[in-house]
PyMOL CGO cylinders between C-alpha atoms (Angstrom):
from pymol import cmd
from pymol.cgo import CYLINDER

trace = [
    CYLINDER, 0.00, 0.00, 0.00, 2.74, 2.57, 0.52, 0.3, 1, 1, 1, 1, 1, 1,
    CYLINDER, 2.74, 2.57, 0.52, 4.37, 1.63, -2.69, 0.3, 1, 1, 1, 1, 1, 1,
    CYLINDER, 4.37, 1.63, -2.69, 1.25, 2.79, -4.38, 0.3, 1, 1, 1, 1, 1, 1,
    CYLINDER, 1.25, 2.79, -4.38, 0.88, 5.75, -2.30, 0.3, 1, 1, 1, 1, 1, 1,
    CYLINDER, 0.88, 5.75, -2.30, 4.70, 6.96, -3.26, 0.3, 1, 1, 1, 1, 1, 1,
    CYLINDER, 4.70, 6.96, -3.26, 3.89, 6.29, -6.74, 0.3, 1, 1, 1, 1, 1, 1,
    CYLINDER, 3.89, 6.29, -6.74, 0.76, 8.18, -6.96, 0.3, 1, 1, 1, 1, 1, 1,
    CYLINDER, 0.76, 8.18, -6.96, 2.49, 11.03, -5.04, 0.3, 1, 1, 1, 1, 1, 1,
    CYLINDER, 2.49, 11.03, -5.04, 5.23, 11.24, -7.70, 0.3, 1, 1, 1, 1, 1, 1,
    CYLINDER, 5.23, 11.24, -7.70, 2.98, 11.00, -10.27, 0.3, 1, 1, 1, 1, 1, 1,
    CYLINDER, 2.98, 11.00, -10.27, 0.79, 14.13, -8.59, 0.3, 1, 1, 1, 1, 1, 1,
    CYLINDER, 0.79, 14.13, -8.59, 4.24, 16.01, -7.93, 0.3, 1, 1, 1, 1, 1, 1,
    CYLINDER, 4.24, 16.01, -7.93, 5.27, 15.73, -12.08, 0.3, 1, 1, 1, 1, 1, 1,
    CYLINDER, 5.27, 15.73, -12.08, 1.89, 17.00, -13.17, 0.3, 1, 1, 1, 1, 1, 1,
    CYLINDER, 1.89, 17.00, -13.17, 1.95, 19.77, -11.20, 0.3, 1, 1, 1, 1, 1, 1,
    CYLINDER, 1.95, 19.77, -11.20, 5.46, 20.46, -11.68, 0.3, 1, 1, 1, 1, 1, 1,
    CYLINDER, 5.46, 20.46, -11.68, 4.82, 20.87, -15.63, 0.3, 1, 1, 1, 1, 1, 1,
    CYLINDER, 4.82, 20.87, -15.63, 1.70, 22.72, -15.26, 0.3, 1, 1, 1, 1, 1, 1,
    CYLINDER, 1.70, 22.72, -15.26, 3.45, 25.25, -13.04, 0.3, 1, 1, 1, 1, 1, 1,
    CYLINDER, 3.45, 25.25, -13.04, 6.68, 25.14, -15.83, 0.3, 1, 1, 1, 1, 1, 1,
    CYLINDER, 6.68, 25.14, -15.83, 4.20, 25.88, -18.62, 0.3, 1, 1, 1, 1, 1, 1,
    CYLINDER, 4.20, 25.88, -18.62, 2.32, 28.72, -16.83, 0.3, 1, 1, 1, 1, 1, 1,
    CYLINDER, 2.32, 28.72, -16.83, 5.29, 30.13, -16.07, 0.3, 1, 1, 1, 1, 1, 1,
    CYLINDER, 5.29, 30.13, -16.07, 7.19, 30.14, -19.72, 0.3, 1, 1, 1, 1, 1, 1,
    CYLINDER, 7.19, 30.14, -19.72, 10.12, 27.82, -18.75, 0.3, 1, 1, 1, 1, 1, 1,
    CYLINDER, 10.12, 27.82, -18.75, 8.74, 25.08, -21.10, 0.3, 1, 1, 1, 1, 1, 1,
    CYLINDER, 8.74, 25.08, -21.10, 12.15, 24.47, -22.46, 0.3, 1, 1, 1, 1, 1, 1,
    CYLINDER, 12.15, 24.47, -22.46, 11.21, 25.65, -26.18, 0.3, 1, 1, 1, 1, 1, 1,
    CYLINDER, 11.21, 25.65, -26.18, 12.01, 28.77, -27.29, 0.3, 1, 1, 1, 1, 1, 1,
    CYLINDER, 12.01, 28.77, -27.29, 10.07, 31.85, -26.50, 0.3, 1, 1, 1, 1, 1, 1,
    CYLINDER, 10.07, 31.85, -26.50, 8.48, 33.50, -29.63, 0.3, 1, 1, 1, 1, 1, 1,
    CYLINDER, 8.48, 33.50, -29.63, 8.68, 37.20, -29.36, 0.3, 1, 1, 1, 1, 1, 1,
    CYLINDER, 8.68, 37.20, -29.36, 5.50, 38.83, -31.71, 0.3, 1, 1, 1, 1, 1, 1,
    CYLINDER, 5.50, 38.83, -31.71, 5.35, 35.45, -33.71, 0.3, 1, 1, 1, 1, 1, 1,
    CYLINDER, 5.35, 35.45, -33.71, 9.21, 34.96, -34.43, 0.3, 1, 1, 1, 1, 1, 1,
    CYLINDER, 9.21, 34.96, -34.43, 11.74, 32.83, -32.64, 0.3, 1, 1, 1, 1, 1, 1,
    CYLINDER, 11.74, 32.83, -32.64, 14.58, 34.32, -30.96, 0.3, 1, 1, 1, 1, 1, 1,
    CYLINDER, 14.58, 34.32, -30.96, 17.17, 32.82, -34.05, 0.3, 1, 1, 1, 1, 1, 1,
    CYLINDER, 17.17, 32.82, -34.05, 14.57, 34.40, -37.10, 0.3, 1, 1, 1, 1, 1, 1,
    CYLINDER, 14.57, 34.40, -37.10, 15.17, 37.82, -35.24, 0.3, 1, 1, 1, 1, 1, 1,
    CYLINDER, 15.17, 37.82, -35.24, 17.83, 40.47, -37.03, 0.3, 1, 1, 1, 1, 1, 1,
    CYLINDER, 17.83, 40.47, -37.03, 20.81, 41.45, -35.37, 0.3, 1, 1, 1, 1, 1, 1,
    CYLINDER, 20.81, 41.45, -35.37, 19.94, 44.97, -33.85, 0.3, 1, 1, 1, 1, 1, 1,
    CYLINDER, 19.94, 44.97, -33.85, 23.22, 45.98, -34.56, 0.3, 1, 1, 1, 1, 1, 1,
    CYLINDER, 23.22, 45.98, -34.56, 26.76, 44.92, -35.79, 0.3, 1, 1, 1, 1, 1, 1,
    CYLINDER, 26.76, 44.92, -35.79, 29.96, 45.83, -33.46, 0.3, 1, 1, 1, 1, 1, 1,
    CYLINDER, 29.96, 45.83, -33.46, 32.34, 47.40, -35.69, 0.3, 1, 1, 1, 1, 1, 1,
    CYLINDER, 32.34, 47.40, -35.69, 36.33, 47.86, -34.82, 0.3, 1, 1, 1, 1, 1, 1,
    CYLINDER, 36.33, 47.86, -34.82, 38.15, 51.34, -35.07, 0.3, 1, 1, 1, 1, 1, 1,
    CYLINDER, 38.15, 51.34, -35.07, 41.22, 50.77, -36.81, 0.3, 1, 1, 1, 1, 1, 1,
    CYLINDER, 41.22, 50.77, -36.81, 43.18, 53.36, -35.14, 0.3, 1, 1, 1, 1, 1, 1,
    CYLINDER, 43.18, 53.36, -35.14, 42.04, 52.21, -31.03, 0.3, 1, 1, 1, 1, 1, 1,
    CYLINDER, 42.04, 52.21, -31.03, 40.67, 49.05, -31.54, 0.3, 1, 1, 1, 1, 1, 1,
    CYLINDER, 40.67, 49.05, -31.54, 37.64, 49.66, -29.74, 0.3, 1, 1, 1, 1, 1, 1,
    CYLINDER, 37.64, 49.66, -29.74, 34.80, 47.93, -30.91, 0.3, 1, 1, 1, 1, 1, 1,
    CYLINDER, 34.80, 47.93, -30.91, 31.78, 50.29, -31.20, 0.3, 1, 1, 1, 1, 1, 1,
    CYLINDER, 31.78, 50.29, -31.20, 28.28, 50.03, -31.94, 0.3, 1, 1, 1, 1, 1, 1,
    CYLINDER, 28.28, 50.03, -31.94, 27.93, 50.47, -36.12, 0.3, 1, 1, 1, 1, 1, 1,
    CYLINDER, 27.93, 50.47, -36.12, 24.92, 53.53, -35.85, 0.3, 1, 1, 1, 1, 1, 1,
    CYLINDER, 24.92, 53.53, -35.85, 26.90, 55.41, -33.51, 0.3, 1, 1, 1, 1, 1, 1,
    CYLINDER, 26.90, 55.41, -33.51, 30.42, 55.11, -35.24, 0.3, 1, 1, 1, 1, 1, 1,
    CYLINDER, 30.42, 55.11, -35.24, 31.71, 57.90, -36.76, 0.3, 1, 1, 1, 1, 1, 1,
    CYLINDER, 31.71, 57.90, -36.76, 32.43, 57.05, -40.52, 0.3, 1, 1, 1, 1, 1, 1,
    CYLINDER, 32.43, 57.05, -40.52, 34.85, 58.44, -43.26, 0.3, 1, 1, 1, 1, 1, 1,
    CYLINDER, 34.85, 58.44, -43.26, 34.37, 56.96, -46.93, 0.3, 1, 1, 1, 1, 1, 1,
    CYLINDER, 34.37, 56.96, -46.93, 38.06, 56.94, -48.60, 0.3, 1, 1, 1, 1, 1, 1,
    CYLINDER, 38.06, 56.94, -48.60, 38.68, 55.08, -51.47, 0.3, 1, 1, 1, 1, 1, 1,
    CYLINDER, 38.68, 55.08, -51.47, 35.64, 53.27, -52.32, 0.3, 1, 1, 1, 1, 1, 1,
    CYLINDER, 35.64, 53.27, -52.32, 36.29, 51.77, -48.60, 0.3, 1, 1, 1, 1, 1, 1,
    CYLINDER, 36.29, 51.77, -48.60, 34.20, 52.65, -45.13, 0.3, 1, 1, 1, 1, 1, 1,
    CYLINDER, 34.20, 52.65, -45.13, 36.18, 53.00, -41.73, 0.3, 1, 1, 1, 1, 1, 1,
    CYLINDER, 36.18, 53.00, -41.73, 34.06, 53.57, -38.93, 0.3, 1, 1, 1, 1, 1, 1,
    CYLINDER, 34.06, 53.57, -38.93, 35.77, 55.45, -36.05, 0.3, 1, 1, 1, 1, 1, 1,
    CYLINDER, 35.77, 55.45, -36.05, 34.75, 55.50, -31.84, 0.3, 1, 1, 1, 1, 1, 1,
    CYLINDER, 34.75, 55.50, -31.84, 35.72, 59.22, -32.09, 0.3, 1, 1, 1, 1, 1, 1,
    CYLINDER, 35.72, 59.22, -32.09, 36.35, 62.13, -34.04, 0.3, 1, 1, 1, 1, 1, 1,
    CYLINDER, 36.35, 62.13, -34.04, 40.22, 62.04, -32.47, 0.3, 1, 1, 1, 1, 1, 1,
    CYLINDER, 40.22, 62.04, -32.47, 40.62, 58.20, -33.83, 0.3, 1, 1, 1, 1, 1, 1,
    CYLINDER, 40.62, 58.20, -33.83, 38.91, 59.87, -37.28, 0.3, 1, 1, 1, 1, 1, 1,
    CYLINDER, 38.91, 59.87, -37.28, 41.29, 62.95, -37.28, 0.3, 1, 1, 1, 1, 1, 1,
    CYLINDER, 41.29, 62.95, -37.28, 44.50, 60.77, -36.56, 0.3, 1, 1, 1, 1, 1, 1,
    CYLINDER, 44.50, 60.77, -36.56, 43.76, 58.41, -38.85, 0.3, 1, 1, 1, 1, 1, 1,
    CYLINDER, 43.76, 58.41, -38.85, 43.49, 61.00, -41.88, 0.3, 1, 1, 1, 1, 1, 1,
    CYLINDER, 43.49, 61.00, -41.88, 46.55, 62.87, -40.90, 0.3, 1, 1, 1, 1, 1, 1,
    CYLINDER, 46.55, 62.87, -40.90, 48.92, 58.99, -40.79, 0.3, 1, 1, 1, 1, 1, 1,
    CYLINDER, 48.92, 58.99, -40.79, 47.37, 58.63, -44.51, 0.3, 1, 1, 1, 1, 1, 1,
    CYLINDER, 47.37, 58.63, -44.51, 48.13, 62.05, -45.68, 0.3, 1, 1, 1, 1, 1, 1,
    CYLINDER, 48.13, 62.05, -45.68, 51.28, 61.64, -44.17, 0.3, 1, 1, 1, 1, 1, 1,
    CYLINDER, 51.28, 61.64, -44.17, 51.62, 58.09, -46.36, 0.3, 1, 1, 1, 1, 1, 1,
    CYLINDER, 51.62, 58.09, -46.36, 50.60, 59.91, -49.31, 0.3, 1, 1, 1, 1, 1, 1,
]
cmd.load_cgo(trace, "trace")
């Protein structure tokens, strides 16, 4: 009899374990997020490196300058303005 009791027990305990799990959203799956899954969503935004630093900043807030048929994006206008005077200087 106490077998059966344990078992039923355990079996009571996993139900409601998975119904609390699914009400609160740790399924397992992935989320969706307004109908898409978290892999079908874009990047937001690409980290870009500044060639005179090396500090990676965010692409819409880098400063760019177009030389050459060729974009460098820049953390700063100091990293832009020292970087145009070493290729003037190459020039």
């Amino acid at each position: 009899m106490f077998v059966i009791r344990l078992v039923a027990l355990a079996v009571l305990f996993y139900v409601g374990w998975r119904l609390i799990r699914g009400i609160m959203g740790g399924s397992g799956k992935q989320t969706e997020v307004k109908g898409k899954t978290a892999e079908d969503s874009p990047v937001q935004d690409v980290l870009v490196e500044d060639p005179v630093c090396h500090t990676l900043v965010p692409k819409h807030q880098a400063i760019r300058l177009r030389r050459d048929g060729k974009t460098y994006y820049f953390c700063s206008d100091e990293c832009c303005d020292k970087f145009s005077e070493s290729a003037r200087g190459e020039e």
